[in-house]
Z-matrix of the N, CA and C atoms (Angstrom, degrees):
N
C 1 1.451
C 2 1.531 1 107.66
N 3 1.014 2 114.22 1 120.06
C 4 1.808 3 123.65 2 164.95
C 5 1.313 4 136.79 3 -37.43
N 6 1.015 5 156.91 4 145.19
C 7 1.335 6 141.50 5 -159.35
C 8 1.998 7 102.51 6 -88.76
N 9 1.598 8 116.65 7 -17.78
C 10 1.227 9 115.28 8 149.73
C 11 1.110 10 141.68 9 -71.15
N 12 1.700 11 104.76 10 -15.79
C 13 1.729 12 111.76 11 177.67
C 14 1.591 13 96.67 12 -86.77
N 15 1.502 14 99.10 13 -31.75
C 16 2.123 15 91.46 14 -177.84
C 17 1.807 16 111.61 15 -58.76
N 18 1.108 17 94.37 16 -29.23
C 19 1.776 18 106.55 17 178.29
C 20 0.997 19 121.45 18 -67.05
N 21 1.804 20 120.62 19 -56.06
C 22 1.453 21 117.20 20 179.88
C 23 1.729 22 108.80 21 -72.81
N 24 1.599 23 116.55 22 -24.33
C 25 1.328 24 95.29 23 179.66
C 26 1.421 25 124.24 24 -77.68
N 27 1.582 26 110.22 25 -18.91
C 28 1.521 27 123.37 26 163.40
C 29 1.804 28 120.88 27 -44.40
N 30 1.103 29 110.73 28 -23.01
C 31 1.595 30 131.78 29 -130.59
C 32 1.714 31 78.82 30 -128.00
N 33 0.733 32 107.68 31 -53.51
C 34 1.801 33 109.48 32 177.73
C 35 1.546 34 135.03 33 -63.06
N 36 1.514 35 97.06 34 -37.16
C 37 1.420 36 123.25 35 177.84
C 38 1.678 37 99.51 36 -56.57
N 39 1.820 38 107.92 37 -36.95
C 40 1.768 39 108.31 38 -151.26
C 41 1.327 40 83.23 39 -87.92
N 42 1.205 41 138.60 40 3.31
C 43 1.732 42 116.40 41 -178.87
C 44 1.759 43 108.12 42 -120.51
N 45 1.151 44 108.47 43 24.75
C 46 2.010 45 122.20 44 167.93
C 47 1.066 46 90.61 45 -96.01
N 48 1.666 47 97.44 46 125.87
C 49 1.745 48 114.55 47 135.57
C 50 1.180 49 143.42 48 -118.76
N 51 0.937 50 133.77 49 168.74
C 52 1.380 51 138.25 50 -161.66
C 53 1.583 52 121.66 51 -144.63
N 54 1.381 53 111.38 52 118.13
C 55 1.844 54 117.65 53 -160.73
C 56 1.573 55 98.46 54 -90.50
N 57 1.163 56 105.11 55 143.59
C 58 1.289 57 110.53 56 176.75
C 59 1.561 58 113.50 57 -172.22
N 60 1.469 59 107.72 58 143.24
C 61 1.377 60 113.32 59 -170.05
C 62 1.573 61 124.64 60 -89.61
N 63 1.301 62 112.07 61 -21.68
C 64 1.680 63 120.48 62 140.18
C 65 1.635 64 85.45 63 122.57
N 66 1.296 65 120.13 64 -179.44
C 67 1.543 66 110.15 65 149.61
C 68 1.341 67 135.66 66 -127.67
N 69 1.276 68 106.13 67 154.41
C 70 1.521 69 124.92 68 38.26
C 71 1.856 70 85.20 69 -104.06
N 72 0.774 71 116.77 70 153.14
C 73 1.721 72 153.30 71 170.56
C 74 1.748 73 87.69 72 -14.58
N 75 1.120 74 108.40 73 126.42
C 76 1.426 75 105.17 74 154.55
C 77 1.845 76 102.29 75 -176.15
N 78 1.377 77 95.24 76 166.46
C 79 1.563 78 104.99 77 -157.20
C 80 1.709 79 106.27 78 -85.02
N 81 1.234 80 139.30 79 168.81
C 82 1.151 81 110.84 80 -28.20
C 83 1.707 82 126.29 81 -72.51
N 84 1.746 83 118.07 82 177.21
C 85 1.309 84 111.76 83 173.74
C 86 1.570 85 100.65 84 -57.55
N 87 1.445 86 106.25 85 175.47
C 88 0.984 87 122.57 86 148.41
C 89 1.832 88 117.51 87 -170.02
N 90 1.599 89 96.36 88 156.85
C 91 1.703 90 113.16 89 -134.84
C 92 1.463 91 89.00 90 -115.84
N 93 1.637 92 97.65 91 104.62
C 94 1.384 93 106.64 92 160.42
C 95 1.560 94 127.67 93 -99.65
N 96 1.455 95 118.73 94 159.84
C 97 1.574 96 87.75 95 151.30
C 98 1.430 97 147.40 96 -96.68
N 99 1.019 98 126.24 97 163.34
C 100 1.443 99 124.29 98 -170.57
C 101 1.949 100 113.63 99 -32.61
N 102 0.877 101 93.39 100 -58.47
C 103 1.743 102 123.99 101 -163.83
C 104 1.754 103 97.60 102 -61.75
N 105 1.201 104 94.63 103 -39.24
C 106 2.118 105 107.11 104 168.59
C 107 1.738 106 129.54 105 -80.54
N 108 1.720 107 98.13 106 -9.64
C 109 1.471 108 110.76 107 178.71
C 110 1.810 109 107.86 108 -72.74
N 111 1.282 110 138.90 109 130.93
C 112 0.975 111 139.40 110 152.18
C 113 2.051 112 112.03 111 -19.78
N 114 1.205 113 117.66 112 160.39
C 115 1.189 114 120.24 113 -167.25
C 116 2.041 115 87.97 114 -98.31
N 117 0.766 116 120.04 115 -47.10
C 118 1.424 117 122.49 116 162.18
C 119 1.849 118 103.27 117 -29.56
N 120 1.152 119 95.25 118 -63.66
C 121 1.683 120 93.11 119 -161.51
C 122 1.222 121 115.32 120 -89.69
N 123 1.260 122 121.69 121 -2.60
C 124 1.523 123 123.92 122 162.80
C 125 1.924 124 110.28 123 -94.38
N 126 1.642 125 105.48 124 2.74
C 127 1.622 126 104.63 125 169.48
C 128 1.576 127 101.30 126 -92.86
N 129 1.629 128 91.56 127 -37.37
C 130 2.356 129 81.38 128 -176.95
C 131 1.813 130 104.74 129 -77.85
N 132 1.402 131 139.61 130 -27.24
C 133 0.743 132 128.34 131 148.14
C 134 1.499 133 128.55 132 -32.43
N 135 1.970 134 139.72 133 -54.70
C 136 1.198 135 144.06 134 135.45
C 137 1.686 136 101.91 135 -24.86
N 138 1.310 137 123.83 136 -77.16
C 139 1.473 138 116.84 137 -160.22
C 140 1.432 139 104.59 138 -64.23
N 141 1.525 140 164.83 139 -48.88
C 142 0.941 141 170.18 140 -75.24
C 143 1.097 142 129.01 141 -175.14
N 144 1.542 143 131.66 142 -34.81
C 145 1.164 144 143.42 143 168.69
C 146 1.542 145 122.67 144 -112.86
N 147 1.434 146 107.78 145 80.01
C 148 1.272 147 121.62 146 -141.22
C 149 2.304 148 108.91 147 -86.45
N 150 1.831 149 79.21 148 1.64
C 151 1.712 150 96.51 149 -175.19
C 152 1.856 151 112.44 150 -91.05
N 153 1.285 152 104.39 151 -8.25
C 154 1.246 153 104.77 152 -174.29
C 155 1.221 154 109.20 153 -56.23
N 156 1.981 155 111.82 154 160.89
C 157 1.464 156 107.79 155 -170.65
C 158 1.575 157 82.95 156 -80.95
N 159 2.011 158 94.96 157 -177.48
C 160 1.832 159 108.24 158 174.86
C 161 1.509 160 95.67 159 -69.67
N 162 1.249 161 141.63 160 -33.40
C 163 1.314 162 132.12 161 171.10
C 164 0.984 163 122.48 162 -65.11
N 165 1.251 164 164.96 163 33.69
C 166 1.173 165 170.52 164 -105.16
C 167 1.695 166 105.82 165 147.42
N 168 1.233 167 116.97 166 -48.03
C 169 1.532 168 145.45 167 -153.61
C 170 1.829 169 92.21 168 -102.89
N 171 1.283 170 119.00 169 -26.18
C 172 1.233 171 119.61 170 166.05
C 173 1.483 172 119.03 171 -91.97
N 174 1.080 173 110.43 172 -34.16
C 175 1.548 174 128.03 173 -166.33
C 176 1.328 175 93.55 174 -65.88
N 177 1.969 176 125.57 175 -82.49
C 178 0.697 177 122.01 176 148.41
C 179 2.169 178 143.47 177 26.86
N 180 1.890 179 88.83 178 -82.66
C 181 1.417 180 108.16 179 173.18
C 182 1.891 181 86.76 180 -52.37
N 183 1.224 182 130.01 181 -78.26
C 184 1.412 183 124.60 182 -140.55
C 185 1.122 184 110.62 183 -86.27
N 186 1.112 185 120.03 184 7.64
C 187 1.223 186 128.65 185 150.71
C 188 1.887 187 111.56 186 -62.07
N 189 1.562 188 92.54 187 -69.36
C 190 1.919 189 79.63 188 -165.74
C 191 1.533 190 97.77 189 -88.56
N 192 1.517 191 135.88 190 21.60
C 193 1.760 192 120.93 191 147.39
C 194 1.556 193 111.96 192 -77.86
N 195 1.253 194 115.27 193 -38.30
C 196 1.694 195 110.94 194 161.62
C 197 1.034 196 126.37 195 -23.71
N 198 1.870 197 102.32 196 -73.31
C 199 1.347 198 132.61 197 -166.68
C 200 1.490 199 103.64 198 -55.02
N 201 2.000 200 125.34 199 -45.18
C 202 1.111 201 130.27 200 156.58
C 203 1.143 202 133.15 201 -48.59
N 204 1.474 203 141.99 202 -44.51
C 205 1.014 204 148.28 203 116.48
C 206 1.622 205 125.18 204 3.03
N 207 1.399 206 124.17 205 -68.02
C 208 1.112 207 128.87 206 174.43
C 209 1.594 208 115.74 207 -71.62
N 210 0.883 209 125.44 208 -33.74
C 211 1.573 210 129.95 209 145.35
C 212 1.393 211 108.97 210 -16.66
N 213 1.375 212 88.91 211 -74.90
C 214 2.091 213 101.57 212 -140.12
C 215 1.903 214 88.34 213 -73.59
N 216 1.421 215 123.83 214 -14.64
C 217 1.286 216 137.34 215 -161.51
C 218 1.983 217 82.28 216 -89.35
N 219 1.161 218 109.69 217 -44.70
C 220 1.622 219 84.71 218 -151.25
C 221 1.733 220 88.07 219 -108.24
N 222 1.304 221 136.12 220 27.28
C 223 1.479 222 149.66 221 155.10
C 224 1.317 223 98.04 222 -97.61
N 225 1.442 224 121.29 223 -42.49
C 226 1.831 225 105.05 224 -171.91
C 227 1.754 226 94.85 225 -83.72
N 228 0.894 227 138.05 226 -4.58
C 229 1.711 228 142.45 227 155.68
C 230 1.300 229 121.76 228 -56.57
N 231 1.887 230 104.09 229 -44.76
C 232 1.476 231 94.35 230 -175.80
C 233 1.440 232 111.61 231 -96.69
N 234 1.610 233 102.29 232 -1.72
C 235 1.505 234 99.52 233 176.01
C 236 1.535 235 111.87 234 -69.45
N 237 1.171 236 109.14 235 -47.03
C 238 1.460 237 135.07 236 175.50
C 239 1.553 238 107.98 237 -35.15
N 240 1.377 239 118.86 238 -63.28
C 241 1.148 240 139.53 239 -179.40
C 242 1.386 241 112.65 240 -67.47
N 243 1.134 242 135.39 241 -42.01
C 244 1.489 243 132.08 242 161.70
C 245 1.640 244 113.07 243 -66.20
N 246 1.362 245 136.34 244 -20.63
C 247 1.005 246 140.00 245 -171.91
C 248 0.984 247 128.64 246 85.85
N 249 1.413 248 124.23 247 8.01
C 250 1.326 249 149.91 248 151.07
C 251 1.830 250 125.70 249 -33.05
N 252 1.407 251 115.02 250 134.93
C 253 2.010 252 83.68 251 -174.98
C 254 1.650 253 88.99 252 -127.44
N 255 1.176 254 141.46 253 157.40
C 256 1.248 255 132.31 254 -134.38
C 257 1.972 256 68.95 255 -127.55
């Protein structure tokens, strides 16, 4: 993948949304975006909503490896910073 396809799909992810009634469930929807859903609720979304397009179902995935990513990035920081060696 190109360093322009990494861009536009970055760029793509921020304009999905996703309706949802929150919980426990109650009316009306309401339309978030993907990138703003809890990492919890974009995994039962994967387990549960088994109609989503592959775009959505991809978007999704790189969404919470990021979010993983930035984790283990800003845990190996504070290890670092405490003087800790992993």
């Amino acid at each position: 993948m190109t360093r322009e396809e990494v861009i536009s799909l970055c760029r793509k992810v921020h304009t999905l949304w996703w309706g949802t009634y929150g919980l426990p469930p109650r009316l009306p929807i309401r339309w978030v975006r993907l990138v703003d859903c809890t990492s919890l609720h974009l995994k039962n979304i994967l387990r549960t909503q088994h109609q989503i397009t592959p775009e959505y179902r991809y978007s999704i995935h790189l969404i919470l490896a990021y979010r993983e990513y930035k984790e283990r990035e800003r845990h190996g920081r504070e290890l670092s910073n405490s003087g800790i060696r992993e």
